[in-house]
ZAVOPA-291810 format. One line per field, with one value per residue: residue in one letter; chain; x, y, z of N, C-alpha, C, O in turn; residue number from 1. Coordinates in steps of 0.001 Angstrom, whole numbers, m for minus. Layout:
BEGIN
r (A ...)
c (A ...)
nX (X ...)
nY (Y ...)
nZ (Z ...)
caX (X ...)
caY (Y ...)
caZ (Z ...)
cX (X ...)
cY (Y ...)
cZ (Z ...)
oX (X ...)
oY (Y ...)
oZ (Z ...)
k (NUM ...)
***
This chain:
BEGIN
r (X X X X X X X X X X X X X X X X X X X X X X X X X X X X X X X X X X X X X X X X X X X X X X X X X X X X X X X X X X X X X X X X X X X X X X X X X X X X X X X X X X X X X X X X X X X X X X X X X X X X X X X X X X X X X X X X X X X X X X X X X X X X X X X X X X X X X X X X X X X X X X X X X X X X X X X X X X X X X X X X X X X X X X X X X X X X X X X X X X X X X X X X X X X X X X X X X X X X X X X X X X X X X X X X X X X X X X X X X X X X X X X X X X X X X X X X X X X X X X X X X X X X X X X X X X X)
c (A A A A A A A A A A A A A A A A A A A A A A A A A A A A A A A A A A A A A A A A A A A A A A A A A A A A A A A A A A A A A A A A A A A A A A A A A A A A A A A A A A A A A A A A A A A A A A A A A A A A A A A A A A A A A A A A A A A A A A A A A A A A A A A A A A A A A A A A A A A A A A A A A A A A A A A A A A A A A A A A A A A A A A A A A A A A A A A A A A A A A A A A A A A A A A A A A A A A A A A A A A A A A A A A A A A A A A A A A A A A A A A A A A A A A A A A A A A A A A A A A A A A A A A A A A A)
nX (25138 23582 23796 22360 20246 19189 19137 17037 15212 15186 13746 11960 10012 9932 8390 6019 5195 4865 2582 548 m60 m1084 m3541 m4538 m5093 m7025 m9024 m8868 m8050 m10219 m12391 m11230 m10866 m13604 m13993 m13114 m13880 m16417 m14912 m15206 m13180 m10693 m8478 m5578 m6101 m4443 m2445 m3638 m2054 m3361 m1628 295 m1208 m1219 1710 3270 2141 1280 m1046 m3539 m5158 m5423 m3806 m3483 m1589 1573 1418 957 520 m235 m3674 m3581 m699 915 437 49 2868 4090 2658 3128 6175 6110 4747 6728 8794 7455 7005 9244 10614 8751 9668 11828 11955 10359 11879 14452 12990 11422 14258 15432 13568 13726 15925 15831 14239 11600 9955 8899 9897 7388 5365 2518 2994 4548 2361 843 2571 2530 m384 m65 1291 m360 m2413 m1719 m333 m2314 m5058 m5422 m4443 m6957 m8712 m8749 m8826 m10395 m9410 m9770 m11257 m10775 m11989 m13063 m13393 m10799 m8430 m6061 m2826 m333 m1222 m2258 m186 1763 m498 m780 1661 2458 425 505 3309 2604 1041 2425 4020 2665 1021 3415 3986 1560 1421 3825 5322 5379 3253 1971 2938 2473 m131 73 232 m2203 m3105 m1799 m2047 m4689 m4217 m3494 m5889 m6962 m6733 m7649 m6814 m9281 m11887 m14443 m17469 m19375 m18474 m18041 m18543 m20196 m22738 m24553 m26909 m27363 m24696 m23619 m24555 m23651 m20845 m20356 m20994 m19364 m17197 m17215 m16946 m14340 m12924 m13785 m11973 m9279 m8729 m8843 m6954 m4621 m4383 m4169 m1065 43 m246 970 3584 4548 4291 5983 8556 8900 9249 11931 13596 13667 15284 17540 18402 18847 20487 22824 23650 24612 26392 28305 29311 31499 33933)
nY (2231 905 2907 5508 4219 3840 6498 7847 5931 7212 10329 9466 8311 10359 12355 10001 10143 12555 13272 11211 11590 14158 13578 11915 13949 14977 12516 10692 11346 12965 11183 9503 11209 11847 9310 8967 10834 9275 6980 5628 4835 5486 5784 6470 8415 6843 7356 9217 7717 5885 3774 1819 m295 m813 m671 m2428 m833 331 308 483 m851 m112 501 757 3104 4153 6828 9515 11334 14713 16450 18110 20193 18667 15961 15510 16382 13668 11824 12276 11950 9357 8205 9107 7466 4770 5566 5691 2766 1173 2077 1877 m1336 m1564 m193 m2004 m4371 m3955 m3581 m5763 m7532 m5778 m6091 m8850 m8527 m8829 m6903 m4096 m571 1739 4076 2933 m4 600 1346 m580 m2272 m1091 m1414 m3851 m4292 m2853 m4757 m6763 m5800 m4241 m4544 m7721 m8300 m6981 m7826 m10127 m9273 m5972 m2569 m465 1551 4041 2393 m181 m3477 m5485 m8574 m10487 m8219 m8737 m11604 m10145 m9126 m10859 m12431 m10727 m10300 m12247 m12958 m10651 m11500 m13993 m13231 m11271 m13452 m15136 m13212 m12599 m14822 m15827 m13365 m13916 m16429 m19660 m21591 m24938 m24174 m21540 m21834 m22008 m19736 m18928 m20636 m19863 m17448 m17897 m19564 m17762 m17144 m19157 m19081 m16548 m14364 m13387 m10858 m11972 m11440 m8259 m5423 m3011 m1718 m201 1477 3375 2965 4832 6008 3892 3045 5403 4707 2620 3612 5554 3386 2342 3788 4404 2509 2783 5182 4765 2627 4307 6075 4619 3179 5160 5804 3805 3670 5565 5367 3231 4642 6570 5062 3569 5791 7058 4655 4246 6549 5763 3839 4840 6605 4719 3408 4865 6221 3557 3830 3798 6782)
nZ (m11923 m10043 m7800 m8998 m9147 m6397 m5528 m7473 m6774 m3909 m5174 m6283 m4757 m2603 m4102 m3840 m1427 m971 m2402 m1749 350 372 m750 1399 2932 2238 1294 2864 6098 6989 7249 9007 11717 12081 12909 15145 16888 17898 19821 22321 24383 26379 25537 23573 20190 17031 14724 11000 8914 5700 3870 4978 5177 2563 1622 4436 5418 3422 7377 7634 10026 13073 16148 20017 21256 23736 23088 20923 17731 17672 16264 13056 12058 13549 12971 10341 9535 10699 8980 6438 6354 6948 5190 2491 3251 3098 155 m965 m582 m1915 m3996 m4737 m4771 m7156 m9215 m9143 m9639 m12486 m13485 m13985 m15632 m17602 m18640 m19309 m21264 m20806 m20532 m21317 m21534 m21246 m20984 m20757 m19462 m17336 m16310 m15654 m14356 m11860 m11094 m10730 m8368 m7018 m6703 m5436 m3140 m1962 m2696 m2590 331 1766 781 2601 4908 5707 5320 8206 10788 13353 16248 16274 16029 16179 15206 17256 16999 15928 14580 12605 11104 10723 8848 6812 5816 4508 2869 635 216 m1165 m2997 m4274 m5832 m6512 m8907 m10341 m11229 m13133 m14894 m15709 m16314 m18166 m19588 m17659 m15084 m14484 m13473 m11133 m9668 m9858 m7361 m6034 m4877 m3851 m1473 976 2169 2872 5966 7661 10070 11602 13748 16023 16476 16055 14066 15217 18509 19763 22011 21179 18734 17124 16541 16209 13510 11890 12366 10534 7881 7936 7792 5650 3523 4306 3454 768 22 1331 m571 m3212 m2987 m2671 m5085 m6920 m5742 m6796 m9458 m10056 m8925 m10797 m12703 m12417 m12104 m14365 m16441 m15306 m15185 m17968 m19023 m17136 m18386 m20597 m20642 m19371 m21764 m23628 m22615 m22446 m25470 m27730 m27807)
caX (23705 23029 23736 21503 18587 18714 18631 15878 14290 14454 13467 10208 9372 9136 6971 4774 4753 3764 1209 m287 m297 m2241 m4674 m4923 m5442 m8489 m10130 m9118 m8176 m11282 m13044 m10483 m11147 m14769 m14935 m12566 m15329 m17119 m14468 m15460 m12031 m9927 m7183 m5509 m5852 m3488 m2236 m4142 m2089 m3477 m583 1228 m2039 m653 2747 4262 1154 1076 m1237 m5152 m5485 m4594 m3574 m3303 m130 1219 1860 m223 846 m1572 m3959 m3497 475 1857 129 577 3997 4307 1864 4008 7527 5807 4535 7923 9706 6925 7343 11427 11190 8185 9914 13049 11558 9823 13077 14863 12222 11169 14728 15464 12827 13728 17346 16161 13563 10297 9653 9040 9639 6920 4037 1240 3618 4553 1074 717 3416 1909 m1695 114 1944 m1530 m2907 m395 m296 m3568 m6494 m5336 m4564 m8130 m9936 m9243 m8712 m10455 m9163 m10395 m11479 m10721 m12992 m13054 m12566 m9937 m7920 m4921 m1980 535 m1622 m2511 1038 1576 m811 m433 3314 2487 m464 1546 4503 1898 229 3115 4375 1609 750 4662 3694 397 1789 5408 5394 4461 3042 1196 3537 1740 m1160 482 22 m3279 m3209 m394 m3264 m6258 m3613 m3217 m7256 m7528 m7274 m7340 m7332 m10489 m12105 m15141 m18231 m19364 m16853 m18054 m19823 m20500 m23829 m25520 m27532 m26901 m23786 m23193 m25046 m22658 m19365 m20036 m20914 m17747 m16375 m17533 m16251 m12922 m12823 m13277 m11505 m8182 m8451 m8321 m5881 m3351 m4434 m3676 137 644 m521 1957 4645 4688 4481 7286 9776 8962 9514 12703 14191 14230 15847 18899 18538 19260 21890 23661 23459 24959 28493 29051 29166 32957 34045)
caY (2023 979 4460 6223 3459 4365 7985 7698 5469 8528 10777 8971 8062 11990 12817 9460 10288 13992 12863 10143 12700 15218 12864 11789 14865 15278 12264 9592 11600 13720 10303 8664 12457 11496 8017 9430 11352 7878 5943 5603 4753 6683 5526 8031 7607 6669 8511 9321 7154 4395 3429 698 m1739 m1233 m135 m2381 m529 405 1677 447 m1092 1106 75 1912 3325 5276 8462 9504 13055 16083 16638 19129 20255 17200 14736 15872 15678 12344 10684 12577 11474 7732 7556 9257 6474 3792 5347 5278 1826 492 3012 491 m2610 m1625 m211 m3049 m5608 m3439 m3161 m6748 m8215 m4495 m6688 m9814 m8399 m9025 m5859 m2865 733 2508 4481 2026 m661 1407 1684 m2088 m3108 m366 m2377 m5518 m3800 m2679 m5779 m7700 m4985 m3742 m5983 m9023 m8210 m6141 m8711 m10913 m7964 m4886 m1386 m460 3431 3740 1828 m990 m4709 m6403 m9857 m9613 m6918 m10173 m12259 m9592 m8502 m11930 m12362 m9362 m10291 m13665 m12675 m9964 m12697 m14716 m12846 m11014 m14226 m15498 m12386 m13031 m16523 m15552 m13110 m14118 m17726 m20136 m22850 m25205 m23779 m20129 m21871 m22678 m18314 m19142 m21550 m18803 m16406 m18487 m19615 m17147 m17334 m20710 m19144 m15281 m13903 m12001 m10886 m12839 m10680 m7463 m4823 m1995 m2171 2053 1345 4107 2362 5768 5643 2358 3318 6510 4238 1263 4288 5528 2430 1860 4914 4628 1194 2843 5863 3880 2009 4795 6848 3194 2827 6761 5777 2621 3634 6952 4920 2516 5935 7436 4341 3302 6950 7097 3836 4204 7383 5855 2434 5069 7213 3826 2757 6081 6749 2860 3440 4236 7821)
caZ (m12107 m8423 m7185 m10000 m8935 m4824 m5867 m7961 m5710 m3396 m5531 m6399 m3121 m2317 m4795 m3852 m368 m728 m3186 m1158 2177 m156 m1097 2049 3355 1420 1214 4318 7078 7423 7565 10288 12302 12293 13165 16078 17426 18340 20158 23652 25408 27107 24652 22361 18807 16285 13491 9774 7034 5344 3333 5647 4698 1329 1887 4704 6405 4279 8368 8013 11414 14449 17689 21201 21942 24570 22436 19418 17392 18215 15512 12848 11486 13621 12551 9188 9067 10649 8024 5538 6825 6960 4019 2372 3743 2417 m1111 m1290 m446 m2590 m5591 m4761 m5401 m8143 m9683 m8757 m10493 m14019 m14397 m14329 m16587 m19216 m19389 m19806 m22554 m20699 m20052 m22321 m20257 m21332 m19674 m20756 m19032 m16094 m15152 m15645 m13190 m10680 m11168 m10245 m7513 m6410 m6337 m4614 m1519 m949 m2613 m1815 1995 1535 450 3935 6548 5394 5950 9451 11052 14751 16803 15311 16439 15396 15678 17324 15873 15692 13607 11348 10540 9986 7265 5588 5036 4031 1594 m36 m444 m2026 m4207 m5403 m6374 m7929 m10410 m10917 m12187 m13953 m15793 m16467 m16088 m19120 m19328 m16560 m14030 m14532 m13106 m9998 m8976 m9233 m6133 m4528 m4868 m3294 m380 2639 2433 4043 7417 7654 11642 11461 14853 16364 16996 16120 14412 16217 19869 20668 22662 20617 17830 15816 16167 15005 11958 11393 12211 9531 7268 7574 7484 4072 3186 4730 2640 m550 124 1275 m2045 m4481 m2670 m2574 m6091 m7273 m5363 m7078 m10617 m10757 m8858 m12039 m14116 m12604 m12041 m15959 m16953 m15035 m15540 m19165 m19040 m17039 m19693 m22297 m20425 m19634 m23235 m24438 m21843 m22656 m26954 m27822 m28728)
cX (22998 22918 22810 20012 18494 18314 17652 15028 13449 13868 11684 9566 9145 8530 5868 4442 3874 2461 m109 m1037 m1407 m3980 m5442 m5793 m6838 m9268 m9919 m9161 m9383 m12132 m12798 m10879 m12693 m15473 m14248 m13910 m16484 m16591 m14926 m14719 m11647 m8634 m6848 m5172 m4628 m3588 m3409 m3619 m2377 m2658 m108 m15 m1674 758 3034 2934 252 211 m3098 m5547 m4756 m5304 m3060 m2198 m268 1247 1231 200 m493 m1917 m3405 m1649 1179 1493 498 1775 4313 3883 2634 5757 6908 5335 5617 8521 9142 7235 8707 11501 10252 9004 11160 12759 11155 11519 13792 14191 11910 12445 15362 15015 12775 15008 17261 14523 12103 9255 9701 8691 9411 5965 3241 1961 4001 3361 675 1361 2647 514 m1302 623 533 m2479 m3054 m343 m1201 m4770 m6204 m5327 m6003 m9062 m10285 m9270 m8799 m9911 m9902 m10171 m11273 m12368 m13573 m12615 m11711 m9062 m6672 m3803 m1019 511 m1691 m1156 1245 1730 m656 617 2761 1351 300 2292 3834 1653 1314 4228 3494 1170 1818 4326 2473 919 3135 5787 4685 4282 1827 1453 2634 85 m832 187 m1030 m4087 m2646 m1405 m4384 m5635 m4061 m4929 m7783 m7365 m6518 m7896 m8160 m11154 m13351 m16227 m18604 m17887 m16971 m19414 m20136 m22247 m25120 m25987 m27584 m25624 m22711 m23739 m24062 m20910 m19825 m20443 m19506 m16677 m16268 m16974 m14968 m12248 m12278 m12359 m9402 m7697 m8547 m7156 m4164 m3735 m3429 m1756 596 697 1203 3060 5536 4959 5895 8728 9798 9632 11236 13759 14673 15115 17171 19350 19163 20339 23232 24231 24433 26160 28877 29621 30880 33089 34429)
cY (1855 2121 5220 5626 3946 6094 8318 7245 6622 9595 10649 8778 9659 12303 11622 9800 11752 13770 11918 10950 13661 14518 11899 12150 15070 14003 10834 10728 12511 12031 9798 10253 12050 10212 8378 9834 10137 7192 6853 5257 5813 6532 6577 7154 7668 8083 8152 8132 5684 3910 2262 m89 m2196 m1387 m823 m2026 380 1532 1501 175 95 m60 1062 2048 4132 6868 8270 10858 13485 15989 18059 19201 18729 16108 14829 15187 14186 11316 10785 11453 9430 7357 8052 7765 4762 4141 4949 3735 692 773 1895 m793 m2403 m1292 m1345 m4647 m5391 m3600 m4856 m7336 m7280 m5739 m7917 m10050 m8870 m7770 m4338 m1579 1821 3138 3316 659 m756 1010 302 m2477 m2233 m961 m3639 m4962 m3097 m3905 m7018 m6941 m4269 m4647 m7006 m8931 m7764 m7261 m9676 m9913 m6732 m3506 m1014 1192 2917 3491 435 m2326 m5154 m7644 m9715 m9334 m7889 m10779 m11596 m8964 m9822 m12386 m11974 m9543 m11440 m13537 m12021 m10551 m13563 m14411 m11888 m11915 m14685 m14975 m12741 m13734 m16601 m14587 m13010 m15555 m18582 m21737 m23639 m24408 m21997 m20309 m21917 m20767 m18300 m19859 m20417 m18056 m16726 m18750 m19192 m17105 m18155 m20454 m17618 m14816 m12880 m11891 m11469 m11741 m9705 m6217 m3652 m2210 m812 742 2081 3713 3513 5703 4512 3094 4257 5842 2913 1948 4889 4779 1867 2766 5571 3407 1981 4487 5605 3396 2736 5838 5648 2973 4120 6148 4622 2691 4961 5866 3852 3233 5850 6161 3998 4400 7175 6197 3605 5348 7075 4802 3579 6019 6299 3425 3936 6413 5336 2583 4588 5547 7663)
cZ (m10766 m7495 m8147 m9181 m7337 m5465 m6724 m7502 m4564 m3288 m5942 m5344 m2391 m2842 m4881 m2119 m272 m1325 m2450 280 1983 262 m162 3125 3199 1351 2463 5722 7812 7781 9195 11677 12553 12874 15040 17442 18156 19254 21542 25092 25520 26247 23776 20575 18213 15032 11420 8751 7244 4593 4059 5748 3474 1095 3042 6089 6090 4623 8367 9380 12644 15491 18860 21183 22859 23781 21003 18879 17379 16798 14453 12398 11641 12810 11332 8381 9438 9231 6739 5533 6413 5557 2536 1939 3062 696 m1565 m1039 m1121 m4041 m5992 m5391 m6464 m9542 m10191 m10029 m12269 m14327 m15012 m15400 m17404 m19673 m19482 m21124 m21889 m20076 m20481 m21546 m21021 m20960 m19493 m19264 m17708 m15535 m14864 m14244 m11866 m10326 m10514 m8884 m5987 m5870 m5068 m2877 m930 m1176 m2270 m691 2001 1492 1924 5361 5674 5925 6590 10055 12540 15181 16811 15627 15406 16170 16192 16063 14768 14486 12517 10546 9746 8380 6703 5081 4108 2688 1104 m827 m1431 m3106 m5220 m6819 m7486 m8994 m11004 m12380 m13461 m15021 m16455 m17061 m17698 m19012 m18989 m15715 m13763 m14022 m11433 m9028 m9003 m7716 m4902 m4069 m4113 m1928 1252 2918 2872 5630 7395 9842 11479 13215 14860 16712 16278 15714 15016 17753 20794 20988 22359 19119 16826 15685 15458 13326 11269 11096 10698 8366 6811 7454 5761 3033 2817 3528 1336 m906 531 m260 m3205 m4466 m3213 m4257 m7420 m7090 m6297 m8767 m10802 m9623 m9959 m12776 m14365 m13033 m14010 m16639 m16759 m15286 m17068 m19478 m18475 m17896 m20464 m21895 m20535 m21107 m24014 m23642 m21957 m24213 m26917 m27995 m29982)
oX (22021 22088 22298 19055 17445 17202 17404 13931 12273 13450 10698 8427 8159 7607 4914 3289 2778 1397 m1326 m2100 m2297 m4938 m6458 m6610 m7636 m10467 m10873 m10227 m9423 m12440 m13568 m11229 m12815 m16639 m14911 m14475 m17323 m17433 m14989 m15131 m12005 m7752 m7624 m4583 m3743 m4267 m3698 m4379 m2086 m3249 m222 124 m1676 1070 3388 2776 m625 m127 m3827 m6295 m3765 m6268 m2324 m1545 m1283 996 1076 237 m1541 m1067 m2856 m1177 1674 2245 1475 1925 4777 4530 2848 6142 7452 5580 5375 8656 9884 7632 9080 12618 10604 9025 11386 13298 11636 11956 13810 14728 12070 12507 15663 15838 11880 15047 18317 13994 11389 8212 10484 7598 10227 5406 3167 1329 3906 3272 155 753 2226 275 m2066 m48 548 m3119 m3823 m325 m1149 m5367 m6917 m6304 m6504 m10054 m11405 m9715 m7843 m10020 m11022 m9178 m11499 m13424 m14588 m11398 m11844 m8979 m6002 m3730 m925 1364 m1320 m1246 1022 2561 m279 820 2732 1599 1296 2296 4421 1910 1206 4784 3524 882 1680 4334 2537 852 3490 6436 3667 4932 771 514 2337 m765 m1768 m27 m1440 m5197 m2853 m1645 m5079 m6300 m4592 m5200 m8942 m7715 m5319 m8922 m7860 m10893 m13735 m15692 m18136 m16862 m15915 m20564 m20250 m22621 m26246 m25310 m27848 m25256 m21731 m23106 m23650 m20084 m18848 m20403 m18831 m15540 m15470 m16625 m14540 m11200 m11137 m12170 m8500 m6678 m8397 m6567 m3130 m2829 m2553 m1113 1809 1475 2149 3414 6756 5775 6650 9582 10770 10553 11907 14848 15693 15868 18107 20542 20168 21160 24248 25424 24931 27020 30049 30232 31179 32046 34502)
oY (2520 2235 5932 6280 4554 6551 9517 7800 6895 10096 11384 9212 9921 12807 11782 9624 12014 14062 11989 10853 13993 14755 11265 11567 15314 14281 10131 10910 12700 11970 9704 9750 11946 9963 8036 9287 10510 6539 8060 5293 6877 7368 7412 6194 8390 9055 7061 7613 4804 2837 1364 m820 m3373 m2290 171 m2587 686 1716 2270 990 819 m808 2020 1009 4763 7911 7294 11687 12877 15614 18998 18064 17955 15467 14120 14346 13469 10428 9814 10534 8601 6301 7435 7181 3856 3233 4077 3302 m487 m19 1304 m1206 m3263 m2046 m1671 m5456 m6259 m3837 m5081 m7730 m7446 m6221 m8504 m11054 m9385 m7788 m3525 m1389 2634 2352 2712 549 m1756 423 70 m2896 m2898 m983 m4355 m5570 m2979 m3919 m7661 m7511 m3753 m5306 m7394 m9506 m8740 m7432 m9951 m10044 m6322 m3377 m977 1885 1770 3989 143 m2483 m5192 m7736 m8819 m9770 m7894 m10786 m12101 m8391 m9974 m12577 m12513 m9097 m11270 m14077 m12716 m10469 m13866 m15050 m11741 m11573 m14658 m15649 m13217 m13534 m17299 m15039 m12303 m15738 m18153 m22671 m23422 m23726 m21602 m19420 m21834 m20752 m17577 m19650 m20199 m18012 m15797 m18276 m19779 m17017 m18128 m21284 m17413 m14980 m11707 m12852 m11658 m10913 m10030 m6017 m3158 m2635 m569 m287 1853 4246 3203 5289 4377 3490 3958 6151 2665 1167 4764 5136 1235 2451 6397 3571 2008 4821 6249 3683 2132 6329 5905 2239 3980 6049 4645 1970 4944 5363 3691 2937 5516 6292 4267 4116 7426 6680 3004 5059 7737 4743 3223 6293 6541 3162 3620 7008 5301 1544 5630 5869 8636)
oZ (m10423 m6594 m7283 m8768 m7126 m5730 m6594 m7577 m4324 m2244 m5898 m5175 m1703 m2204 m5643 m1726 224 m779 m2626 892 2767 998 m447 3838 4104 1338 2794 6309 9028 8971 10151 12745 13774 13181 16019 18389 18976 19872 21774 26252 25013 26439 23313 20078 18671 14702 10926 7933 8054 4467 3225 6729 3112 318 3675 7173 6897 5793 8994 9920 12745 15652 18626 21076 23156 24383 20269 19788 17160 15990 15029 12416 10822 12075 11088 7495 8552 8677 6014 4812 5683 4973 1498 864 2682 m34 m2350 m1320 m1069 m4983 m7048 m6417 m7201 m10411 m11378 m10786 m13128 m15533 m16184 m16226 m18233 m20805 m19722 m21601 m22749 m19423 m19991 m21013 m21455 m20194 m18422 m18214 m16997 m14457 m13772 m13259 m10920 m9119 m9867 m8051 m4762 m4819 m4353 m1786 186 m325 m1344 m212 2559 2201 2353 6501 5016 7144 6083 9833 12926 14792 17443 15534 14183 17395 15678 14915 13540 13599 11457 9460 8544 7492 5663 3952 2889 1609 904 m2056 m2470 m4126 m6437 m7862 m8716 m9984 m12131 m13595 m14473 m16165 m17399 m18091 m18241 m18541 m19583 m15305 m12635 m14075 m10637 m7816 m8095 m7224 m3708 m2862 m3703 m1007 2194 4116 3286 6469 7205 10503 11256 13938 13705 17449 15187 16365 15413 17859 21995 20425 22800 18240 15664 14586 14726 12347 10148 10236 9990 7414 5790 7144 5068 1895 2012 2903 875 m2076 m4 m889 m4267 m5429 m3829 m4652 m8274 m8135 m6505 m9391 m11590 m10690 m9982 m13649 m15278 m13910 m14715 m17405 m17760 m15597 m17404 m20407 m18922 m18195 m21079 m22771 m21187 m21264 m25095 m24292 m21581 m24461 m26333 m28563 m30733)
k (1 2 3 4 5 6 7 8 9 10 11 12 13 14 15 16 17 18 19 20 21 22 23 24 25 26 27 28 29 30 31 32 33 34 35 36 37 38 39 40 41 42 43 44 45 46 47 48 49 50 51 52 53 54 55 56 57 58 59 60 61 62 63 64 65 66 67 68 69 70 71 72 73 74 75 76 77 78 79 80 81 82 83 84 85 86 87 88 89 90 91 92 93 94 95 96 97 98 99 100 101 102 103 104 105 106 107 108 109 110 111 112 113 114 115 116 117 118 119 120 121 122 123 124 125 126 127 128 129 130 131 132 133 134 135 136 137 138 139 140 141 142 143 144 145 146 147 148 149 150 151 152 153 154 155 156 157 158 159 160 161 162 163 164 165 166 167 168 169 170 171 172 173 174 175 176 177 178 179 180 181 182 183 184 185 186 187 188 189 190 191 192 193 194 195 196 197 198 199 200 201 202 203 204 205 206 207 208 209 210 211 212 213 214 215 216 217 218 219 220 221 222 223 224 225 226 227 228 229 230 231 232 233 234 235 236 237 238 239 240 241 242 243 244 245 246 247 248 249 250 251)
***
C-alpha cells in the first residue's frame, strides 16, 4: 500500500503541476512580466510561480538572487519542474491523511469529499498565510525573507491544525482550532512603509493595480490546484481502498 501511495502521489503531482504551470501561464505570469517592467534596480528578477506561498512557496514573495532563468521556454520549465515537485509532495500528504481518517471511518472517499479536504487544504496553505502576508509582484517591499518563511511555516502548522480540530475534533476541545487559527496573527512580520516606492506617481498607480490583480489571480489558480488535488487523491485512493480490499478476500 505504501508503494501504490508514493506512486500515486507522483502521479498526481504531475498532473497538478502541469495544471497549475498552465494556469499560470495564462493568468499570473503575464501579470508578474508586467509588474517587472517597473522595477527600478539593477537586480534580476525572480522566477513566475506562485505556488510556494501555497505550496511550501508555494513562491509569492521574490527575493534577489544571483541567477534568475531567461524569460520565455526557461522559465517555463523551471516554474513547471517547481511546481511538479510542490504537487508530488502536497499529493503525499494529502494521501497520507484521507487515507488515515477512510480507515478509521471519518472519512468517506468520494468526489464531494475530495473536494472538501482540498478546501481545507486550501485554506490552511494559502488564505491563512494570505490573510497576514499577501501575495506580492516584483517590486514590492517586504519584511525580511527569514521572518517570513518563518511565519508561513508556523501559520500553515496552525491552521492546519486547527481546521483539523474544527472539523474533526468534538466537543469543547474543537474549539481550541479556533484559538490555533487566530494565533500566528498576534505578530505577523509585515514591512514598515510604503509597499511600492517607483518615484513615478503613474506607476505606482499601475503597480498596486497589478498588485490587486496578482492577489486575486494567485488565489484562484492555488484554489483550482487544491480543489482537483482533493479530486484526484479521493478518486485515486478509493480505487487502491477497493483493489486492497479485493487481492486480500480468499480464493
Amino acid at each position: 500500500m505504501f508503494r501504490s501511495l508514493i506512486l500515486s502521489a507522483c502521479l498526481i503531482g504531475v498532473i497538478l503541476g502541469l495544471t497549475l504551470t498552465a494556469l499560470q501561464a495564462v493568468g499570473v505570469t503575464p501579470i508578474l512580466l508586467a509588474a517587472e517592467e517597473y522595477e527600478v534596480s539593477d537586480e534580476p528578477s525572480l522566477g513566475a510561480a506562485d505556488h510556494g506561498h501555497a505550496h511550501g512557496d508555494q513562491t509569492d514573495h521574490h527575493e534577489a538572487s544571483d541567477w534568475a532563468p531567461a524569460d520565455g521556454t526557461e522559465r517555463l520549465f523551471y516554474t513547471a519542474v517547481s511546481n511538479i515537485c510542490a504537487g508530488i509532495g502536497f499529493a503525499a500528504i494529502l494521501l497520507v491523511v484521507m487515507n488515515q481518517l477512510s480507515q478509521r471511518g471519518r472519512l468517506e472517499l468520494t468526489p464531494g469529499r475530495g473536494l472538501a479536504v482540498g478546501a481545507v487544504g486550501y485554506l490552511a496553505v494559502f488564505v491563512a498565510p494570505s490573510l497576514g502576508l499577501p501575495p506580492e509582484i516584483p517590486g514590492a517591499s517586504a519584511a525580511a525573507l527569514e521572518a517570513r518563511q518563518l511565519w508561513w511555516l508556523a501559520t500553515v502548522a496552525t491552521a492546519a491544525a486547527g481546521l483539523g480540530l474544527l472539523t474533526l475534533a468534538r466537543g469543547w476541545t474543537r474549539w481550541l482550532g479556533l484559538a490555533l487559527l487566530l494565533l500566528p496573527y498576534a505578530w505577523v512580520p509585515v514591512h514598515e512603509g510604503p509597499m511600492f516606492s517607483h518615484p513615478d506617481p503613474l506607476a505606482l498607480s499601475a503597480l498596486n493595480a497589478l498588485h490587486h490583480e496578482f492577489v486575486w489571480a494567485s488565489g484562484l489558480t492555488n484554489l483550482a490546484f487544491w480543489l482537483l488535488a482533493g479530486l484526484l487523491c479521493a478518486l485515486v485512493l478509493k480505487r487502491l481502498v477497493g483493489t486492497s480490499s479485493h487481492d486480500e478476500v480468499p480464493a
